[in-house]
N, CA, C and O atoms as CSV, one atom per row, in Angstrom:
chain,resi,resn,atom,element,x,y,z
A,1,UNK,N,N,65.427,45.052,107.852
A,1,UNK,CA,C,65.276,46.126,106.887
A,1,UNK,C,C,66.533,46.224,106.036
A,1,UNK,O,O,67.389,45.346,106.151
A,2,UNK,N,N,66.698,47.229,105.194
A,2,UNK,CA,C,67.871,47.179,104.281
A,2,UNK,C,C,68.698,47.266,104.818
A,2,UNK,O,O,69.613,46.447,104.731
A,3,UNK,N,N,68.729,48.562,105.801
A,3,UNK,CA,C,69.838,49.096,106.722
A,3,UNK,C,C,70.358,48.302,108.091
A,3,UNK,O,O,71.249,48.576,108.895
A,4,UNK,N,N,69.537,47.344,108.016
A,4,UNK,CA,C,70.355,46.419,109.177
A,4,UNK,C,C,69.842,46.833,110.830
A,4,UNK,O,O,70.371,46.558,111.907
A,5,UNK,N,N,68.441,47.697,110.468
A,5,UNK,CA,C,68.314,47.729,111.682
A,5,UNK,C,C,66.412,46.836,112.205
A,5,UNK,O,O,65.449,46.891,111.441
A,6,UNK,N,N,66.368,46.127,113.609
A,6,UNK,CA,C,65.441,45.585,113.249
A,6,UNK,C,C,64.673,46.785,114.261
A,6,UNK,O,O,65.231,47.743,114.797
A,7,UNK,N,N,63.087,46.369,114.341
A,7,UNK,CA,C,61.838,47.332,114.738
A,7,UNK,C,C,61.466,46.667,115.448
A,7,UNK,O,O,60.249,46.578,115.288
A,8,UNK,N,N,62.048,45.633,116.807
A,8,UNK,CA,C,61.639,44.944,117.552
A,8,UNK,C,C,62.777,44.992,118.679
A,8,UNK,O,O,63.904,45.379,118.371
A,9,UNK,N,N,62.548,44.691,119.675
A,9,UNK,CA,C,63.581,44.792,120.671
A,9,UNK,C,C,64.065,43.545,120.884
A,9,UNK,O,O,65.132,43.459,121.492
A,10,UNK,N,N,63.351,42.250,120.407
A,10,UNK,CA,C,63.858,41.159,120.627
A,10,UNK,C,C,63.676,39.797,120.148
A,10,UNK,O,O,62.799,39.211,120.783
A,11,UNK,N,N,64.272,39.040,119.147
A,11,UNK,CA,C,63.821,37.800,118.972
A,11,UNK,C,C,64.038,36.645,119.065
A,11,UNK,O,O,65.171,36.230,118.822
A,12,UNK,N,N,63.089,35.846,119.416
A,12,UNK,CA,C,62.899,34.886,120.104
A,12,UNK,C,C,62.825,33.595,119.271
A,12,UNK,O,O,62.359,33.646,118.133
A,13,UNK,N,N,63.378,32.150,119.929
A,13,UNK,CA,C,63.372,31.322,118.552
A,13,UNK,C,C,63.012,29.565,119.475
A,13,UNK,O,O,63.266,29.325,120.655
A,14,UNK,N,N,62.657,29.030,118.905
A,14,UNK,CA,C,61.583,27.779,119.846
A,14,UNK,C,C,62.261,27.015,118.760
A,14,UNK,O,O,62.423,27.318,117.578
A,15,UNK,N,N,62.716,25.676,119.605
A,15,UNK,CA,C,63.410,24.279,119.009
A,15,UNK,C,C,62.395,23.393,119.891
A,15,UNK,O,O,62.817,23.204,121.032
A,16,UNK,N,N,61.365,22.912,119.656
A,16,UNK,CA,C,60.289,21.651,120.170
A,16,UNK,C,C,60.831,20.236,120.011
A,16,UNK,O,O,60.896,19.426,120.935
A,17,UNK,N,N,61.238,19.998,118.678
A,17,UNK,CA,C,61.460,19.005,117.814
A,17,UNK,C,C,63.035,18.418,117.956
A,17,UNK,O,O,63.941,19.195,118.256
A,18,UNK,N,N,63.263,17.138,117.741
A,18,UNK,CA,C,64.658,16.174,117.828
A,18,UNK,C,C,64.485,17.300,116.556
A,18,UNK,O,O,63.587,18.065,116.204
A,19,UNK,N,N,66.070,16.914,115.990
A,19,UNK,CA,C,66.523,17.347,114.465
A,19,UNK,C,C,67.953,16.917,114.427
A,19,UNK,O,O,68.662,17.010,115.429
A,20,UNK,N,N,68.299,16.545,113.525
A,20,UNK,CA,C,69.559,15.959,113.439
A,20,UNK,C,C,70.536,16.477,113.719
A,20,UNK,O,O,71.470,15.678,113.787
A,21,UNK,N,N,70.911,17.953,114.023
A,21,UNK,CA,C,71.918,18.433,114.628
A,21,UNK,C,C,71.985,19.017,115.755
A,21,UNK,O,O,71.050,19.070,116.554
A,22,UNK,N,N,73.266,19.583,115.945
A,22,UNK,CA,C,72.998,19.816,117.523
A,22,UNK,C,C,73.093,18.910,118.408
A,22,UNK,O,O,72.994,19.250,119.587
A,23,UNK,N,N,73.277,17.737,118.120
A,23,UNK,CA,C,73.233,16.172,119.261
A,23,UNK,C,C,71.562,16.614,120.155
A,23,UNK,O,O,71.233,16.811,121.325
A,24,UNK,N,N,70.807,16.608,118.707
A,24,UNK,CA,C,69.305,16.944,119.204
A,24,UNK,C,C,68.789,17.540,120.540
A,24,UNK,O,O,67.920,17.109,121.298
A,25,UNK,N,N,69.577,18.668,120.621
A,25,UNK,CA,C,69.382,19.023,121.391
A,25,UNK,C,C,68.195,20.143,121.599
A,25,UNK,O,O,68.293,21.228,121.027
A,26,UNK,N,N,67.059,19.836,122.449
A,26,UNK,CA,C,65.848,20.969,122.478
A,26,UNK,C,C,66.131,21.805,123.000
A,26,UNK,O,O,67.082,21.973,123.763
A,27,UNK,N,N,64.923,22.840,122.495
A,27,UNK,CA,C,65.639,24.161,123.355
A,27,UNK,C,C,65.087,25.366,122.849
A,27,UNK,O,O,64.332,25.233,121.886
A,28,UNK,N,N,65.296,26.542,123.291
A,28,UNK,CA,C,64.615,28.271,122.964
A,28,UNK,C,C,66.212,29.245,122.958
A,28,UNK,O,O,67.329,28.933,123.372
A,29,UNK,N,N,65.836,30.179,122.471
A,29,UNK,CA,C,66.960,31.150,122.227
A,29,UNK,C,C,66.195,32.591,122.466
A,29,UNK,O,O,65.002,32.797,122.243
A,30,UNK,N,N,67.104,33.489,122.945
A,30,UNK,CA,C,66.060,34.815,123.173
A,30,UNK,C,C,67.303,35.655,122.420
A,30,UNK,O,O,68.387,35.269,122.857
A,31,UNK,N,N,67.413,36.572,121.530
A,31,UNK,CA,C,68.203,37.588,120.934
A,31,UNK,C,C,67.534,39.114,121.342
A,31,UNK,O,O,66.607,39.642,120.727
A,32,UNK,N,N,68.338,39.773,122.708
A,32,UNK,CA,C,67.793,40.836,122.587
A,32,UNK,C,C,68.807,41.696,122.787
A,32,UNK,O,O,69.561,41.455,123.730
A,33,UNK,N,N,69.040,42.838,121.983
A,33,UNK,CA,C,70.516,43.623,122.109
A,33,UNK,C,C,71.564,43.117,121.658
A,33,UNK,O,O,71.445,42.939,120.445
A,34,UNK,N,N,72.660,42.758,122.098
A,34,UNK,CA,C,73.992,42.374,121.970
A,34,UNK,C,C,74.157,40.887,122.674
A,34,UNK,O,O,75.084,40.090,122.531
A,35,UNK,N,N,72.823,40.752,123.577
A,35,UNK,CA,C,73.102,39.533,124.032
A,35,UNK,C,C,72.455,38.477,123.749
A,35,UNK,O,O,71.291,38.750,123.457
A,36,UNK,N,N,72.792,36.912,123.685
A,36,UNK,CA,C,71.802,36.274,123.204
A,36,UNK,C,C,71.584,34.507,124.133
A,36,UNK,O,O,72.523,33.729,124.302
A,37,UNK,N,N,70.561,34.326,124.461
A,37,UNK,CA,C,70.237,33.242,125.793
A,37,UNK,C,C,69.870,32.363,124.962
A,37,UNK,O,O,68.922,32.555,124.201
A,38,UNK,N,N,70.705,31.047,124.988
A,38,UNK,CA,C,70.155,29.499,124.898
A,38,UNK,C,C,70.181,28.990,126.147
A,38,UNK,O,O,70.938,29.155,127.103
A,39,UNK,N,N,68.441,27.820,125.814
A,39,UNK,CA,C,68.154,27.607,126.733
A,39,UNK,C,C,67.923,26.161,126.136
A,39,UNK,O,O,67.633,25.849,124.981
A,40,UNK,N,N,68.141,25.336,127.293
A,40,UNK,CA,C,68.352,23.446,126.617
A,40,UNK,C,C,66.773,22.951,127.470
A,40,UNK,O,O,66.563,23.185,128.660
A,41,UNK,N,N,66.129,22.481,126.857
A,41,UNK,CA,C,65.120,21.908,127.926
A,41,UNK,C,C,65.726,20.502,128.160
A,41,UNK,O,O,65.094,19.962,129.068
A,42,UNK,N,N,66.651,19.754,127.714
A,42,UNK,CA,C,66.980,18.450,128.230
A,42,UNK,C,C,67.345,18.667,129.812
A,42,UNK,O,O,66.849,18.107,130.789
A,43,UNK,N,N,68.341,19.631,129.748
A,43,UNK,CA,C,68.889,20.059,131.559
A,43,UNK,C,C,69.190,21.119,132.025
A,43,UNK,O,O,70.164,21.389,132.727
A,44,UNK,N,N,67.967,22.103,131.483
A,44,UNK,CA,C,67.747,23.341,132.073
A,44,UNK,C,C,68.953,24.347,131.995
A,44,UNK,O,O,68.950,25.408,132.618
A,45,UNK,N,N,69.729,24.038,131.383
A,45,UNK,CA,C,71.288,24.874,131.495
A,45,UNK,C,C,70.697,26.024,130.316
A,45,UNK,O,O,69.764,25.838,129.535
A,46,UNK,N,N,71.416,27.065,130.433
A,46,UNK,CA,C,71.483,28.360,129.273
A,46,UNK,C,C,72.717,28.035,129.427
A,46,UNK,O,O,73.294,27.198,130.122
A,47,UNK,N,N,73.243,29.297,128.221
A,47,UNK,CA,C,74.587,30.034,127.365
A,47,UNK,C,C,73.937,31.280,127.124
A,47,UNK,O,O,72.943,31.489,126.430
A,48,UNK,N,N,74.580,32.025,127.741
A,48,UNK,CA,C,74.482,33.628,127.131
A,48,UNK,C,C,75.723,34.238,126.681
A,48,UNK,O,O,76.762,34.234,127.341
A,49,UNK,N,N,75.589,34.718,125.626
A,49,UNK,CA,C,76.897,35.469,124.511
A,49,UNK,C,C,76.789,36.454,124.569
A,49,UNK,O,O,75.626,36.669,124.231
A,50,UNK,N,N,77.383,37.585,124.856
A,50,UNK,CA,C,77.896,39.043,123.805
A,50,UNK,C,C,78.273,39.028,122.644
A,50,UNK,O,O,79.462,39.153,122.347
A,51,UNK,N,N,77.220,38.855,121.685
A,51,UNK,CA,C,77.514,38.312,120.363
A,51,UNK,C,C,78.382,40.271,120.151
A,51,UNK,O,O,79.396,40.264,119.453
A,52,UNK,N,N,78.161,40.997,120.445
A,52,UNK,CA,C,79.391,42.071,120.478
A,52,UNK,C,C,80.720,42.191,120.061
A,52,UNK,O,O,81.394,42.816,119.242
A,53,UNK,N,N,80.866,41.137,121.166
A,53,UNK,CA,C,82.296,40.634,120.913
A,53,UNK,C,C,82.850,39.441,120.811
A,53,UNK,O,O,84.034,39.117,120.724
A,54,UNK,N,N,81.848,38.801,120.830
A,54,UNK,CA,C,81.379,36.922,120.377
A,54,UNK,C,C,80.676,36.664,119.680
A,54,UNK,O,O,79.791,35.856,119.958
A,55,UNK,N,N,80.804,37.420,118.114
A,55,UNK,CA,C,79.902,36.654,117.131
A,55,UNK,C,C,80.326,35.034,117.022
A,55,UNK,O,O,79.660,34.505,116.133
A,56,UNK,N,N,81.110,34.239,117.578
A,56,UNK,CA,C,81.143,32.790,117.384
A,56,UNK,C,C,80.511,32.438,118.593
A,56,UNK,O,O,80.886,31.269,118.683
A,57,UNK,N,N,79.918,32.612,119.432
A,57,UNK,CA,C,79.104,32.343,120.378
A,57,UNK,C,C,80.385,31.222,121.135
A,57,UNK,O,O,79.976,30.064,121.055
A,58,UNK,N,N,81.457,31.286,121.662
A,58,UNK,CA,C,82.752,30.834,122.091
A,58,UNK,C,C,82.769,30.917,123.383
A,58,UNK,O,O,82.882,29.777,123.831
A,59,UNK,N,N,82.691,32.032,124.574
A,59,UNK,CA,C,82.478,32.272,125.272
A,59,UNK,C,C,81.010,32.379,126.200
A,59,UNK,O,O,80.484,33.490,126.143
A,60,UNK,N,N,80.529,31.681,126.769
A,60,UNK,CA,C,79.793,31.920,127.499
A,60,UNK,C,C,79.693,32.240,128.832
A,60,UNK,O,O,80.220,31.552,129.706
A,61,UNK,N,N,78.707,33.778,129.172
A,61,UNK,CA,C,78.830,34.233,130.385
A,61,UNK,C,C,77.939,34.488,131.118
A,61,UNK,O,O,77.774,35.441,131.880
A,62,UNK,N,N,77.030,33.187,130.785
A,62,UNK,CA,C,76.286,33.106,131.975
A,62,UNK,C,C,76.102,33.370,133.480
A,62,UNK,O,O,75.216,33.866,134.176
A,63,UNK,N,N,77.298,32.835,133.683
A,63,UNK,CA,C,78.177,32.576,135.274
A,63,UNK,C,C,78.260,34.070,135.543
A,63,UNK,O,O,77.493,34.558,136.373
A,64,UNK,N,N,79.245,34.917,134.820
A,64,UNK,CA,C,79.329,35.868,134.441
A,64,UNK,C,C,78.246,37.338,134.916
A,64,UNK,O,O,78.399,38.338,135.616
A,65,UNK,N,N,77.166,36.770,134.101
A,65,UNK,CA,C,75.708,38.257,134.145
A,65,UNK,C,C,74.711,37.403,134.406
A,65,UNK,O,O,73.799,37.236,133.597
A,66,UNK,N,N,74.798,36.513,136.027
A,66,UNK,CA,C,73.589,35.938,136.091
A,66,UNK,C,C,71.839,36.399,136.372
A,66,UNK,O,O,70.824,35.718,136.226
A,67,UNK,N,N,71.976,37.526,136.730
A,67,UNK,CA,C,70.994,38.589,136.349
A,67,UNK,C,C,70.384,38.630,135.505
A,67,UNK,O,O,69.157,38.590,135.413
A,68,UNK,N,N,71.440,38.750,134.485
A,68,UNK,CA,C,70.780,39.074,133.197
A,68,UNK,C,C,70.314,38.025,132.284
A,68,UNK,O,O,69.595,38.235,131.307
A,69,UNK,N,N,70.798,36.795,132.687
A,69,UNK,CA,C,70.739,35.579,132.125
A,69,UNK,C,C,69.014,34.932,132.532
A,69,UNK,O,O,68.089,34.416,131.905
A,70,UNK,N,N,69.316,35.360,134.031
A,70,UNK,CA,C,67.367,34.871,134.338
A,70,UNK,C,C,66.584,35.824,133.799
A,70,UNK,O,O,65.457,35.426,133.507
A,71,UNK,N,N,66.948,37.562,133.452
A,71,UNK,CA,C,65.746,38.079,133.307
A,71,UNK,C,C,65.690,36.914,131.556
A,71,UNK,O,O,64.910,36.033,131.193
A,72,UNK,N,N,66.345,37.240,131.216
A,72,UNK,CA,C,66.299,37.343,129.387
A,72,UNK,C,C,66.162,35.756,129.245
A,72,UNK,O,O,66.009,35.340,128.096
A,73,UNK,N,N,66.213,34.502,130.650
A,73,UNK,CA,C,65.134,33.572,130.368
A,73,UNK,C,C,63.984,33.622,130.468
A,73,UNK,O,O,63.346,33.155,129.524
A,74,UNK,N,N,63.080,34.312,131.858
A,74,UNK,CA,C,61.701,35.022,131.772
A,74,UNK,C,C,61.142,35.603,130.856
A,74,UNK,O,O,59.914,35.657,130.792
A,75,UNK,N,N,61.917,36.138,129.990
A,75,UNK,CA,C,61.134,36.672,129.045
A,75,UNK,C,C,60.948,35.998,127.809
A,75,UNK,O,O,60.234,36.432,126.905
A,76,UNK,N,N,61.749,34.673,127.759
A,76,UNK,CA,C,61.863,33.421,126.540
A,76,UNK,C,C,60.770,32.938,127.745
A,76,UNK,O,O,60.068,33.948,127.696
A,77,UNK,N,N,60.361,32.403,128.417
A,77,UNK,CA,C,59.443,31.932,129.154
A,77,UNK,C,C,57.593,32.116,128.633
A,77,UNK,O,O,56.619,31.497,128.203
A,78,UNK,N,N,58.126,33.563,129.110
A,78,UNK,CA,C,56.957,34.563,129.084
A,78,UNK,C,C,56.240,34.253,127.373
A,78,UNK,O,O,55.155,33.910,126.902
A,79,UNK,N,N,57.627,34.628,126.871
A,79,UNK,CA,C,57.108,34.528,125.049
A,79,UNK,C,C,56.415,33.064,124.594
A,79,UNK,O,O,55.555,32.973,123.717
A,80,UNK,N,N,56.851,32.160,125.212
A,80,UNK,CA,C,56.482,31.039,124.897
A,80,UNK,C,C,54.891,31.148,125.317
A,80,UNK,O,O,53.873,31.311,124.643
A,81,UNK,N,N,55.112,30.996,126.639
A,81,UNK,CA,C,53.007,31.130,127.311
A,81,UNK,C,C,52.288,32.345,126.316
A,81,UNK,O,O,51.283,31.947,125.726
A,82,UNK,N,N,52.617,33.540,126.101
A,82,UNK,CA,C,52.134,34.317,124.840
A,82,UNK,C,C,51.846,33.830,123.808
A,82,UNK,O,O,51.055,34.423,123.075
A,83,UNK,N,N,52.330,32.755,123.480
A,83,UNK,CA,C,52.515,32.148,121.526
A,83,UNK,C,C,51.810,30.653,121.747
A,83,UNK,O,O,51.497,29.970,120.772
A,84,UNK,N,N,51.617,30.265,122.930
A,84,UNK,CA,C,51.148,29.284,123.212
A,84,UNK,C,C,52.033,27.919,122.717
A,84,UNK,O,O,51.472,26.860,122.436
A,85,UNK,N,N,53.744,28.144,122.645
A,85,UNK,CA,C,54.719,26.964,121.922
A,85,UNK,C,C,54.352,25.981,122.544
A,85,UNK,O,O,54.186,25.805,123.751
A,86,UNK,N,N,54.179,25.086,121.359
A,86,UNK,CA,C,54.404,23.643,121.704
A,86,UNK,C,C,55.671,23.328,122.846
A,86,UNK,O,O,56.781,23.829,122.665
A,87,UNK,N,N,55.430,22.588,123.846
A,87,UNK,CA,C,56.876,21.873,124.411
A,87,UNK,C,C,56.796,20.704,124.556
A,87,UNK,O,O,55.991,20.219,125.351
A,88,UNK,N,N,57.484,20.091,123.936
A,88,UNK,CA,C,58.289,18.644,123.836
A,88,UNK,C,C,57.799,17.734,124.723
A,88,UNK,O,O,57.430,17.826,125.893
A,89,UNK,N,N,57.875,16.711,123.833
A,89,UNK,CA,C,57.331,15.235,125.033
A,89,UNK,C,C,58.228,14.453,124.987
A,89,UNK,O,O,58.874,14.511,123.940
A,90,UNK,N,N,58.664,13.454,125.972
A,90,UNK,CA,C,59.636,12.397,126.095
A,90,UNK,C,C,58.860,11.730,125.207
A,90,UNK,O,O,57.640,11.892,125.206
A,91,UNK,N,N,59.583,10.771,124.209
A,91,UNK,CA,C,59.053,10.168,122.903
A,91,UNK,C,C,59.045,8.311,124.289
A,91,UNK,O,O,59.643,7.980,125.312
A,92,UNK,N,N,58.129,7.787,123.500
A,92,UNK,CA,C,58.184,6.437,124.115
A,92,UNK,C,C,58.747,5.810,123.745
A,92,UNK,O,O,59.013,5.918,122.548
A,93,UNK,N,N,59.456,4.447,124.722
A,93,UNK,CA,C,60.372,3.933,124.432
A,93,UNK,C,C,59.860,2.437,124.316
A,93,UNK,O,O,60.640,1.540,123.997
């Protein structure tokens, strides 16, 4: 909105596809609050930020709020089976 505020509690963002950056790396992102969960499907690892006080996403504290790190992957989970996302296939070699 103008004012910078959004009308959703959380959004969610789906990487299916190689793409040239990133060292193609696949993957989902969940933005809800102050905090925000990448999730790699190559090796299952997240990064969660306090973009708060880490708008460079520099710190990750996963390790940190592991609690909070599985709920706010369940619910990138959840969103995906809801939306029915495509997920990635090992390309043939």
């Amino acid at each position: 909105t103008q004012h910078g505020v959004l009308e959703r509690d959380a959004l969610f963002f789906h990487y299916p596809n190689y793409a040239w950056h990133r060292s193609n790396r696949l993957g989902g992102a969940i933005r809800a609050g102050d905090y925000k969960l990448i999730e790699r499907f190559d090796d299952g690892s997240v990064e969660l930020y306090d973009l708060k006080g880490d708008l460079g996403e520099e710190h990750d504290i996963a390790s940190e709020k592991p609690e909070l790190a599985a709920r706010l992957r369940a619910r990138l989970a959840a969103w995906r089976v809801e939306v029915g996302a495509a997920m990635p296939v090992e390309a043939p070699r």
